[in-house]
Each structure stands twice: as C-alpha cells, then as structure tokens.
C-alpha positions as CSV (number, residue, x, y, z in Angstrom):
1,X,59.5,-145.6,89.2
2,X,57.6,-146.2,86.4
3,X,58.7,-145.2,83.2
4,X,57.1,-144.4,80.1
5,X,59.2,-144.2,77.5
6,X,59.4,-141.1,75.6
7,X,62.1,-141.8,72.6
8,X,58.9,-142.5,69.9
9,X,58.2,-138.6,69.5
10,X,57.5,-137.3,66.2
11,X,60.3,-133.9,67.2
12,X,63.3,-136.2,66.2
13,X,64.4,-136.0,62.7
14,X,65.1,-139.5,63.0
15,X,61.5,-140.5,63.9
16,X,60.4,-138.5,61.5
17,X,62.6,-140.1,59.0
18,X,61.6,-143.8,59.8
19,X,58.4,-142.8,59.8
20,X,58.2,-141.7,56.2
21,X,60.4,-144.4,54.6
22,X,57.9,-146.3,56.9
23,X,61.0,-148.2,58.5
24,X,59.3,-150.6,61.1
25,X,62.7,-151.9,62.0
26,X,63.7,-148.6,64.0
27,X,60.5,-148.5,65.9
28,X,60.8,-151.6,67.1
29,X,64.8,-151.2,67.8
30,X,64.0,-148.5,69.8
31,X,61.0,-149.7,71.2
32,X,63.1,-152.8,72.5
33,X,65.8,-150.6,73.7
34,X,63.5,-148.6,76.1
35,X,61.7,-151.7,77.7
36,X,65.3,-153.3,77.8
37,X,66.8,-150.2,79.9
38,X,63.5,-150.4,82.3
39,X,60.7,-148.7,79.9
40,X,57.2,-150.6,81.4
41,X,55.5,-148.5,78.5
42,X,56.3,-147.0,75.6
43,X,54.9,-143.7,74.2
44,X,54.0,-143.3,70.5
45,X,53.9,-139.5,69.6
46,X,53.2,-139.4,66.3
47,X,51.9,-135.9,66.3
48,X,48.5,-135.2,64.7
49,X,49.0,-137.4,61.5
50,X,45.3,-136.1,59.9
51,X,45.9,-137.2,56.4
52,X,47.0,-141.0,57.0
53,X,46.5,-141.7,60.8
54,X,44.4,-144.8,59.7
55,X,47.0,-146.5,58.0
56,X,49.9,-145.1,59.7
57,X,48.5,-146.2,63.6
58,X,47.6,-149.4,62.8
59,X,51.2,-150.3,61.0
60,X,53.5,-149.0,63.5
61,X,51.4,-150.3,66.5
62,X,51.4,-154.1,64.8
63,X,55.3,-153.2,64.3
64,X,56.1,-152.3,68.2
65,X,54.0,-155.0,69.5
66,X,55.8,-157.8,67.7
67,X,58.5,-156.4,69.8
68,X,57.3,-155.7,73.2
69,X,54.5,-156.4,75.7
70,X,54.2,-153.5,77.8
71,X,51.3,-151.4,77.5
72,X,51.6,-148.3,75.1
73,X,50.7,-145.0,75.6
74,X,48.9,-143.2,72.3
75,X,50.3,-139.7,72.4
76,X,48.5,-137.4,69.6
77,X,45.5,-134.3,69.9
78,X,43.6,-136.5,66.9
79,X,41.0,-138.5,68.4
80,X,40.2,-140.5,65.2
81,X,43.7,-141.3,65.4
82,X,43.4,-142.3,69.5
83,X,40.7,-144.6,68.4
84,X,42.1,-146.1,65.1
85,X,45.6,-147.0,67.4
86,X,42.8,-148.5,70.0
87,X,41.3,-150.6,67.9
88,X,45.0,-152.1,66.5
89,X,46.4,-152.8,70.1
90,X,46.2,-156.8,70.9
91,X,48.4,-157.0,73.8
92,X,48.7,-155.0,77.3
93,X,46.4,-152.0,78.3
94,X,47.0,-148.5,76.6
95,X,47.0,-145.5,77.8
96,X,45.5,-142.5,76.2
97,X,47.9,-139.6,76.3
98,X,46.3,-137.4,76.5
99,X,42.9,-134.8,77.7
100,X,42.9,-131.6,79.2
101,X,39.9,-129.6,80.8
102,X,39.5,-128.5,77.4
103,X,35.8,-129.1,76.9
104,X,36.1,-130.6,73.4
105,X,38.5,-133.3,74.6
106,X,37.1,-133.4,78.0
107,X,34.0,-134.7,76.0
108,X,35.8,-137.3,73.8
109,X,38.7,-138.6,75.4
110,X,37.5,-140.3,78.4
111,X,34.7,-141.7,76.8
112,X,37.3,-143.1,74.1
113,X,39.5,-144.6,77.0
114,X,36.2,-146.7,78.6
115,X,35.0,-147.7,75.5
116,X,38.1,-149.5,74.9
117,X,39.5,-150.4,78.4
118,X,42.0,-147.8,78.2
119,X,44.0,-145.7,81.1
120,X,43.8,-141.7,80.1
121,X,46.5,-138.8,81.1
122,X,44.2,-135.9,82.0
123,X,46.4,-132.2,82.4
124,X,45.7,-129.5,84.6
125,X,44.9,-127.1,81.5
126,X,42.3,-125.2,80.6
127,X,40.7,-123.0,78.1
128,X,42.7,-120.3,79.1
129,X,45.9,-122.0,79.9
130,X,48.4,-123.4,82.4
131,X,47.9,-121.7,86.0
132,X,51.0,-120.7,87.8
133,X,49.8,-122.1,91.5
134,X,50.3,-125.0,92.7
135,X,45.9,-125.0,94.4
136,X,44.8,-123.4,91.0
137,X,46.0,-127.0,89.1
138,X,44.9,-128.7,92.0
139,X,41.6,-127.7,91.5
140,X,41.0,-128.4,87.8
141,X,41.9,-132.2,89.0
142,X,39.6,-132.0,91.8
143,X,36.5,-129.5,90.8
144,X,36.6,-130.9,86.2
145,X,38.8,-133.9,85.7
146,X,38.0,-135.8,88.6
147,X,33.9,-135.2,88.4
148,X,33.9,-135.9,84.6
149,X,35.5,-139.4,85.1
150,X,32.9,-139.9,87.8
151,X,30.2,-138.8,85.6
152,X,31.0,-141.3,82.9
153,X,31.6,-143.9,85.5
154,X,35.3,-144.5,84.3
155,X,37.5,-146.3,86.9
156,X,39.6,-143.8,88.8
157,X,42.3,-146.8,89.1
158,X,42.7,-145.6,85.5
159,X,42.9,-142.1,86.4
160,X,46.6,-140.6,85.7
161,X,47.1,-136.6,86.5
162,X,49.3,-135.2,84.8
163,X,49.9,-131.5,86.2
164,X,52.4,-130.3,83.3
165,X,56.0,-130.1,83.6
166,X,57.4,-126.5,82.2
167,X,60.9,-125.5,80.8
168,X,62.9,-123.7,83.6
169,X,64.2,-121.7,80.3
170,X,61.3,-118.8,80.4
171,X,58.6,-120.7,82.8
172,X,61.0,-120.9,85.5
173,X,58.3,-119.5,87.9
174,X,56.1,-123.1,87.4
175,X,58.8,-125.1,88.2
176,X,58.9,-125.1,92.5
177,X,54.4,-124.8,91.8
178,X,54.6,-128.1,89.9
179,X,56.3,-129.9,92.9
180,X,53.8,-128.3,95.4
181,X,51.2,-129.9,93.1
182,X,52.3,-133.4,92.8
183,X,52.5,-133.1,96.9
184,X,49.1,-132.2,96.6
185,X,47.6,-134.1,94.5
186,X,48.4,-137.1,96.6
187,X,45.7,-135.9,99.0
188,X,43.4,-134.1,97.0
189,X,41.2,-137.2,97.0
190,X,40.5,-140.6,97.8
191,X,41.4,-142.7,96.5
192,X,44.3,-140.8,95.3
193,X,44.6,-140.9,91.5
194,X,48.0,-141.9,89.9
195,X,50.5,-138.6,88.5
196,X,52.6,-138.9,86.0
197,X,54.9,-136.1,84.6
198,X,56.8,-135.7,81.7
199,X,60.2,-134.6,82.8
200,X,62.1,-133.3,80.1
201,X,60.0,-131.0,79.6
202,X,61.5,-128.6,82.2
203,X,65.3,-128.6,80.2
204,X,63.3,-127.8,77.0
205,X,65.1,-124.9,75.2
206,X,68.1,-125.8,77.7
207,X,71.8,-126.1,75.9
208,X,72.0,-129.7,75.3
209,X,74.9,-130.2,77.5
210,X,73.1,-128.9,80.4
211,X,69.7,-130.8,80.0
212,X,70.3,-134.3,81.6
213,X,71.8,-132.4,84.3
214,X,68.2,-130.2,85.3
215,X,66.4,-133.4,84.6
216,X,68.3,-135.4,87.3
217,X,68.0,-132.9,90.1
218,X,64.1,-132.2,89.1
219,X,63.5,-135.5,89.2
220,X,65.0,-136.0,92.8
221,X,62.8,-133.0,93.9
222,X,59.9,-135.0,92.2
223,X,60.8,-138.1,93.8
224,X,60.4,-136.4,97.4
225,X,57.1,-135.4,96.9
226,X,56.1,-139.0,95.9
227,X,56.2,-139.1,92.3
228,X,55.9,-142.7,90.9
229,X,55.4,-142.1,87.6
230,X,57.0,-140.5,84.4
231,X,57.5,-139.8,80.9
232,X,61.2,-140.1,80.2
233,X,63.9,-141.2,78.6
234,X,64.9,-145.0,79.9
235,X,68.4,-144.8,78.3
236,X,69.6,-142.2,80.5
237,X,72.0,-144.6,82.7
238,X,72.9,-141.5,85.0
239,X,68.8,-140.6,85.7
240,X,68.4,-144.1,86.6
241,X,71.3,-144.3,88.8
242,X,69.7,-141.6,91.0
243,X,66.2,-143.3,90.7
244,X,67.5,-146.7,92.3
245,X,69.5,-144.2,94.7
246,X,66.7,-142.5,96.1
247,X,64.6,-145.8,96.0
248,X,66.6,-148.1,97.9
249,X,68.1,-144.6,100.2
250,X,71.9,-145.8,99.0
251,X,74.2,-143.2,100.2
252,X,77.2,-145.0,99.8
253,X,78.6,-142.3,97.2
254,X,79.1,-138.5,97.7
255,X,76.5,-138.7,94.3
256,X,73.9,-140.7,96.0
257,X,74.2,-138.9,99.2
258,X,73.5,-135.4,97.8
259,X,70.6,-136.5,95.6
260,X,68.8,-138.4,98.9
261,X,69.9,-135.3,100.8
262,X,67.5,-133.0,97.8
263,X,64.6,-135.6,97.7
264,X,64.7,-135.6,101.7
265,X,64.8,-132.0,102.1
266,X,62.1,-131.4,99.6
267,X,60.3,-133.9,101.0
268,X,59.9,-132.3,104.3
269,X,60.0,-128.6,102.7
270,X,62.9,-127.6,104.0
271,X,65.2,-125.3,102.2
272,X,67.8,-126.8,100.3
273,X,71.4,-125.6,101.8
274,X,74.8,-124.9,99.9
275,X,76.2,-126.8,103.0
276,X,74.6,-129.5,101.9
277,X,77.3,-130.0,99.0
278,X,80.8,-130.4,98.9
279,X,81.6,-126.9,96.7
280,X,85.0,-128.0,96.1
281,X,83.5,-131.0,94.0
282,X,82.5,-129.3,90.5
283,X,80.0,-132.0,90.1
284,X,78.3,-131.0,93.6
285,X,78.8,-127.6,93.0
286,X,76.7,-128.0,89.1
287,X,74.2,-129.8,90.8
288,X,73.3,-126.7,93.4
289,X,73.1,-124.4,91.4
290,X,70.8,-126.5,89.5
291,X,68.7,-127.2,92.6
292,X,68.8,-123.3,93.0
293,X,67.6,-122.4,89.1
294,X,64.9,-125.0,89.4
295,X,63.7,-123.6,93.2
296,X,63.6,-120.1,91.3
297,X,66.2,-119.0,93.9
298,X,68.3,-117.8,90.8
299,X,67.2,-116.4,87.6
300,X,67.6,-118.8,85.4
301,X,70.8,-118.2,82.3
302,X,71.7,-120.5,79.9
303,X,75.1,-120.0,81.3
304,X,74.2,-120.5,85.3
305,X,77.0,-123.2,85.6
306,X,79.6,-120.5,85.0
307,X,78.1,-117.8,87.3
C-alpha cells in the first residue's frame, strides 16, 4: 500500500498553529514521523493561503525536504500556490493534489503538473457535483479526465484517479458506489491509471472514538477491490496491522482472519455474513456492524455500536 500521508492538513489547530508562529521544527517532526511509520509521500494541505502562498510554500517545502526524500503531494484549490510549491521542490517527484472535471482547473492543473514533471490527483467531480453511481464516476474518468490528459499529451503513468471517499455520517449511500468504482476503474482503460483515495474521509463527522474503527474495515473493503493507493494517516499502528494482514493473507489471529475474510468477500462480491464473525467477541461483533453501516445494510447512528 502506498501511503500518503495526510497529518500536514491545515484542519488541525496544531498545523494551524505551527504554521503561523511559522515553526519549521513541527513540520518536519511530523513529516519525519509519517515517512518513519511507512509514509512514501507526504501531503502538504495548506488550504488556499491567497495572501502569502509565495512566501509560505516555498519555506515550509525547503523545511520538509531537509527532512525527507519522498515525493510530496501539493494539496490546495490555489494554483499560483501549486506552481510557487513546484518551483521550490528539489528532491523526488510531486504530485499535484488536486483537479476535478471542473473546467477551470481541468484547464490549469494538468498543464501545471507537465510543465513541471509532476503526477496530478484528478476527482470524479463535476460542475454539478459528486454522482451517487458507481458508472456515473466512472465515466467522468473515462469520457473528461482521461481525454484531457491525452489531449495535452501528459503521461498516463502519472495519472492518479481519485473517485472521492464520502462520510458514512449523511453520504452513507456513496459509500458501497465508491467501492464498485475503484473495481471499475481498474478496467475502464488500458493502461489502467493509478487510484488513490483518501480514507478518512468516510468517518468524517464520526464520534472520534468510533472513527479508526470505520476506517479499518473500509479500508479492507477497499483493499479487495484492489486499492493500492491512499491518503492516510501512517501512525495508525492498528490500520497498518490490517494492511500487512491482508497483504501477506496472514490469518494466524481471529483479527487477521476476519479482515482477509471482508477483503475476500468483497473481492468476489459476495455478501458479507454475520457467520462470518465470532458475535461473542465484542471486537468482532463492532467490526460487523461496521461492515454493515458502511455496506448501507444499516442506517447509519452515531450510536450503531450499541444497537
């Protein structure tokens, strides 16, 4: 699996703090941290940062990359701001994170990324939104982001999809669509372009408590369909326990048996069966009803562990 590291995100008061006492030792503490745990690229979401993006990219780029030589990933809806962090990286490929099939940025981006030898995230969205089905995002890769990169003649090695993780809290309906579309996507052309997700988006607006948890099993669901690729947290001991789990197909725990048992059931689209778990194991028994919130089996509560 490869990880992109998502702890650099301008939503924590703690980013947000380092960022205006300008505290390069933080960033690259926890730049260092991620690639340590198994990060092989960091995000930097710095938000939109109109007023000082060209002093502000440039300083906590040349900060992270005294650190680290992984590639980093340029996460911010300012294009001035994609190209002023471009123009600061000296060490491994970045990624642009990210365009849409949003005209404007569907313009801009890519030809941002090829101009500097970068690799772009492109989202199924569009104009009017994120589609429900699973074909419907299928087809803005295939019939907008897909042609454009052709047009431009941008290498499709480069490519990455991203089809857009939503919360199971109030999108609960996307949630089984998104893992039809990373199937999908796999043979929606050829060669296949890379997909990347980012996962914590589906336990946004979760209890805290409850979030790793949803991860985890989405993840496992993910990983059956053949996801390689992701935006997460690389501290997250317990997530990457069931990453080398499913990876390796260890099923020498009752843990790493049940999350095999999910990524090989969703893998063949079978249903998912309560027989499956040992109910008498509260640990099994939170993780099925999680596989049954996230399959939209259950309407989703932010109390479904007690129900």
């Amino acid at each position: 699996m490869y990880i992109i590291g998502e702890n650099i995100h301008i939503i924590s008061e703690k980013v947000k703090e380092a960022l205006a006492a300008r505290d390069s030792e933080f960033f690259m503490d926890s730049a260092l941290k991620q690639v340590e745990a198994g990060a092989k690229c960091v995000d930097i979401n710095l938000g939109p940062r109109k007023k000082d993006y060209a002093e502000v990219w440039p300083w906590i780029i040349k900060a992270v990359e005294q650190v680290v030589d992984v590639p980093l990933s340029i996460d911010t809806t300012n294009v001035d701001g994609m190209e002023t962090a471009l123009q600061a990286i000296t060490k491994a490929q970045p990624i642009l994170n990210s365009t849409s099939a949003e005209p404007e940025r569907l313009e801009k981006v890519p030809l941002l990324a090829k101009k500097y030898g970068a690799k772009v995230i492109a989202l199924t969205l569009r104009p009017e939104g994120i589609p429900i089905e699973a074909d419907a995002r299928v087809n803005i890769a295939v019939e907008t982001l897909i042609p454009r990169m052709m047009e431009i003649d941008y290498p499709m090695s480069d490519l990455i999809i991203d089809p857009l993780v939503l919360t199971v809290s109030g999108c609960q309906q996307y949630c089984p669509h998104l893992i039809e579309t990373v199937r999908t996507l796999q043979y929606a052309w050829d060669p296949a372009p890379m997909i990347s997700v980012g996962l914590s988006n589906v336990s946004n607006a979760v209890p805290n408590d409850n979030r790793p948890l949803i991860n985890r099993v989405y993840l496992a669901m993910l990983m059956g369909v053949g996801l390689q690729m992701m935006i997460a947290n690389p501290l997250d001991e317990k997530q990457n326990d069931v990453i080398k789990w499913i990876e390796t197909k260890d099923t020498s725990t009752p843990l790493a048996r049940v999350y095999n048992k999910i990524a090989e059931r969703t893998a063949n689209s079978e249903e998912i069966e309560a027989s499956d778990f040992d109910m008498n194991d509260p640990e099994q028994a939170a993780i099925w009803k999680t596989t049954q919130i996230l399959l939209n089996k259950v309407i989703y509560a932010d109390s479904y562990l007690n129900n």
